[in-house]
C-alpha positions in Angstrom: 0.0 0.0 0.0 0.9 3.3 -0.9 0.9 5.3 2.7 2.2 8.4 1.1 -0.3 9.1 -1.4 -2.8 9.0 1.7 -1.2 11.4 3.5 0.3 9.1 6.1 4.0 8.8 6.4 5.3 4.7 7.7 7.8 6.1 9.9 8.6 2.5 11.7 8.3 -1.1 11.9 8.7 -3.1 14.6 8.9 -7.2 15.2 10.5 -9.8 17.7 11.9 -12.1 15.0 15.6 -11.9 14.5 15.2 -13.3 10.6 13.2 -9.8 9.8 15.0 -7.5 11.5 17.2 -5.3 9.7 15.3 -6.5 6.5 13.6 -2.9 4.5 9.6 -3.1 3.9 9.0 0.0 1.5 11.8 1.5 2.2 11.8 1.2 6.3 14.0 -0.9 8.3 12.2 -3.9 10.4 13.6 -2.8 13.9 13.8 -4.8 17.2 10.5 -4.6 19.2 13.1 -3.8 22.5 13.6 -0.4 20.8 10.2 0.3 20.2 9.7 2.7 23.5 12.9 4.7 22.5 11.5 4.9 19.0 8.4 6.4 19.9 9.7 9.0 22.3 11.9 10.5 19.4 9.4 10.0 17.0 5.9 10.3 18.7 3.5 8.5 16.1 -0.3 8.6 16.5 -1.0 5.7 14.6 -0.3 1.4 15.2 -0.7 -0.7 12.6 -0.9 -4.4 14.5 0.1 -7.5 12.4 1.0 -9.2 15.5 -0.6 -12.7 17.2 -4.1 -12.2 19.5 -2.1 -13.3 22.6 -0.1 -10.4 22.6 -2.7 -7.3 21.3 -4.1 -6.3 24.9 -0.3 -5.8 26.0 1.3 -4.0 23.4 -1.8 -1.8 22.9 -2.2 -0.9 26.4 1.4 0.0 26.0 1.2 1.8 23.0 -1.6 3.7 24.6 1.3 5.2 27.2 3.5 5.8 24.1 1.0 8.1 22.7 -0.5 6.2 20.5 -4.0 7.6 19.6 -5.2 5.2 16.7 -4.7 1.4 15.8 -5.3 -0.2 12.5 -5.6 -3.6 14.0 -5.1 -7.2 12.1 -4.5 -9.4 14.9 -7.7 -11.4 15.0 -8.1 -9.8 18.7 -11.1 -7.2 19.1 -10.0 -4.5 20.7 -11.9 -2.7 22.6 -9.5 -0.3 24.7 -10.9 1.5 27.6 -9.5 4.7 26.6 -11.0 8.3 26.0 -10.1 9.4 22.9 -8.3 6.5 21.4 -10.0 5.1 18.1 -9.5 1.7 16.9 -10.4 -0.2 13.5 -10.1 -4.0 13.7 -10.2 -5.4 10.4 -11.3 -9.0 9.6 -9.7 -10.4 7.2 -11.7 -13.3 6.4 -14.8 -11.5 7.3 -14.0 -9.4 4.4 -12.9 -12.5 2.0 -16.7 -14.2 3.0 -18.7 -10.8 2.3 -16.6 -10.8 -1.0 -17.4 -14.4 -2.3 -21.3 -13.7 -1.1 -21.4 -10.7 -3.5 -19.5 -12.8 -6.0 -22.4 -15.6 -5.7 -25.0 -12.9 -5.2 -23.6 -11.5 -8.8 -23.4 -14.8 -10.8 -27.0 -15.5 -9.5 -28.5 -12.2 -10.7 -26.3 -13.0 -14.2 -27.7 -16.5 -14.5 -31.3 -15.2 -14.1 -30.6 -12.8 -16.7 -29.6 -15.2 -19.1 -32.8 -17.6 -18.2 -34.9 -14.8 -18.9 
């Protein structure tokens, strides 16, 4: 995805495996999760994009949260529902999405296939 021509900028990203870190993902160096609360106290994003397991999405949100974090784009398959005034989160569903997409794909052939008896 192109961040830029949104109008966001992908200032880091952040994982625990030593086989992705120090590997580049658009341009952006995969750093060490350890650094992650140094990296947001230079930096001070409002936005987390989660790609991490459900075990560990409470945690490193509530964490987040005391970094300054103000917004997650969350893929982790965990609902979050922070406690938090003024903290906006959209959890995103992956497979939700791929089952509305194939029911509109059915949906469509049906409507084609009644066209055609007609």
């Amino acid at each position: 995805m192109d961040f830029t021509s949104r109008g966001f900028e992908l200032v880091g990203i952040f994982d625990a495996s030593p086989e992705l870190i120090g590997r580049q993902i658009a341009g952006v160096p995969v750093q060490n999760i350890q650094a992650l609360y140094d990296f947001c106290s230079r930096k001070a994003p409002t936005v987390a994009i989660l790609c991490i397991p459900k075990e560990a999405a409470m945690k490193l949100s509530r964490e987040l949260v005391g970094m300054g974090i103000k917004g997650f784009w969350n893929f982790s398959h965990y609902d979050l529902a922070l406690d938090y005034k003024g903290i906006v989160v959209e959890n995103v569903h992956l497979g939700d999405s791929l089952s509305i997409l194939c029911y509109h794909l059915g949906e469509m052939e049906r409507d084609e296939g009644n066209a055609s008896a007609e």
